[in-house]
N, C-alpha and C positions, 0 to 999 in steps of 0.2 A: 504494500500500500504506500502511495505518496504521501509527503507530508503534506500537512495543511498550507496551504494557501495565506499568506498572511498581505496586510495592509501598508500603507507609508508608512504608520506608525508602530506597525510590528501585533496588532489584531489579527486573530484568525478571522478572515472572511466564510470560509465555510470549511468545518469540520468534517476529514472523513467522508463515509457515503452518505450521510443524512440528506442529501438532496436527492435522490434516488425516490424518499417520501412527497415530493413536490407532485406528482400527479396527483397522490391520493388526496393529499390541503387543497390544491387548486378544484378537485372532481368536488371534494364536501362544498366551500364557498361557491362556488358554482352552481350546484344544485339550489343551495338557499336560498340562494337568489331566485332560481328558477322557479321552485316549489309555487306561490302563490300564484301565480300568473298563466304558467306556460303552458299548461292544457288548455284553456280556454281560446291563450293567443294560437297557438297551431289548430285546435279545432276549425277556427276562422278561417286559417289561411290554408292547412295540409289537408288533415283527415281526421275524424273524431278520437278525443282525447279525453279524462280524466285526471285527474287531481290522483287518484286511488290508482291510475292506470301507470301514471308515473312515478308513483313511489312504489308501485307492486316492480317495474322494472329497473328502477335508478337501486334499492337497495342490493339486490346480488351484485352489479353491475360496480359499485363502490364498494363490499366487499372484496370482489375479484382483483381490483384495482389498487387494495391494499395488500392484498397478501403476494403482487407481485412486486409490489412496492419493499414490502421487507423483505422478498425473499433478494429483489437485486440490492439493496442493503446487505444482507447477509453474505449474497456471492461477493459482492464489492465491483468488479470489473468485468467484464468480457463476457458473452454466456447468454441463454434462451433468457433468463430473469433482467439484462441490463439492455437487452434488445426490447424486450416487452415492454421494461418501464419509460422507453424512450418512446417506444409506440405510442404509448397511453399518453406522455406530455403534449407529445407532436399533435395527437388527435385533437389536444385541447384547443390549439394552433388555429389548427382547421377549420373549428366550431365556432372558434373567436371569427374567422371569415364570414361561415355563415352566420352569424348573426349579427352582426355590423354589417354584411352584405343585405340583410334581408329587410332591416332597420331602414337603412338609405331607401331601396326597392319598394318597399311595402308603403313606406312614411309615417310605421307605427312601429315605435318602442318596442321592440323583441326581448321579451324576460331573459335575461341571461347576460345579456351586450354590455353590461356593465363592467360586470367580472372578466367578461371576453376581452375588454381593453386595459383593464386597469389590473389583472390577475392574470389570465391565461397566456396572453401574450410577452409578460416582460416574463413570465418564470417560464416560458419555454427557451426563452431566448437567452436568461441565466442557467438555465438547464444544458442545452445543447453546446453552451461557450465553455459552463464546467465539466460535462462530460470528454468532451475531446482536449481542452486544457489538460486534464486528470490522466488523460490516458485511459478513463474508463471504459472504452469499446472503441475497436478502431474502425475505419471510414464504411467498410463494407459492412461493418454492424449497424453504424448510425444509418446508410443505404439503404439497410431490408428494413429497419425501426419505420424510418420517415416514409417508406412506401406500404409496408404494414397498418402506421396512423392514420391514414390517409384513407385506405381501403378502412379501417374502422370507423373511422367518419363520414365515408360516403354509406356505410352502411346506417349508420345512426339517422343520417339525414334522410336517408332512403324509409325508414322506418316510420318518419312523421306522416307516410303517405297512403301508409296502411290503413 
């Protein structure tokens, strides 16, 4: 393992793999935001939704997302777990498009868009700089990740139209 990452002033900026947990922080605030809103706003716009229909799916979904999350904490570097967990940041990426895409498009407020600019986006981007800074997965890892997230985000979105 690399040493920590330190600052001008000789701060660790980030300890270790604990960033590896950033999908599953970004997945939780993400949802909460989403929670009140987002079924009724996709009803409108996709296909019919629920309140009950979204937490019966978002909860395994955010388990899943945490246990890959420590398990690529636990491996630390390289491996099915640090590929995974960069899929999952990268998806947030994604989501963040579409919903600031759909926001601009629609010219109503998309539950989530908040989190997607001010959350999703800078921790992918602190993600993906401390990932390969780290040496934690090299380029062909980060390659099948960002096309992996990608393909799980088009599937998410695809889902709203069910």
């Amino acid at each position: 393992m690399s040493a920590p990452v330190t600052g001008s002033y000789g701060r660790h900026l980030v300890a270790g793999p604990l960033p590896f947990l950033l999908p599953f922080g970004v997945y939780v605030l993400h949802t909460l935001e989403e929670l009140p809103g987002f079924a009724s706003w996709a009803t409108r716009h996709f296909g019919p939704e629920t309140t009950s229909m979204f937490a019966g799916y978002h909860i395994p979904l955010m388990l899943l997302v945490l246990v890959v999350s420590w398990r690529a904490v636990r491996q630390g570097a390289h491996g099915v777990w640090v590929v995974l967990a960069t899929a999952f940041q990268w998806q947030f990426a994604v989501n963040a498009l579409f919903h600031l895409g759909t926001w601009l498009i629609l010219g109503e407020y998309s539950p989530g868009a908040v989190t997607a600019a001010v959350v999703s986006i800078p921790a992918t981007i602190c993600f993906l700089t401390w990932i390969r800074r780290e040496r934690r997965a090299s380029g062909r890892e980060v390659g099948l990740a960002l096309a992996l997230g990608t393909l799980i985000a088009a599937a998410a979105i695809g889902f709203l139209f069910l």
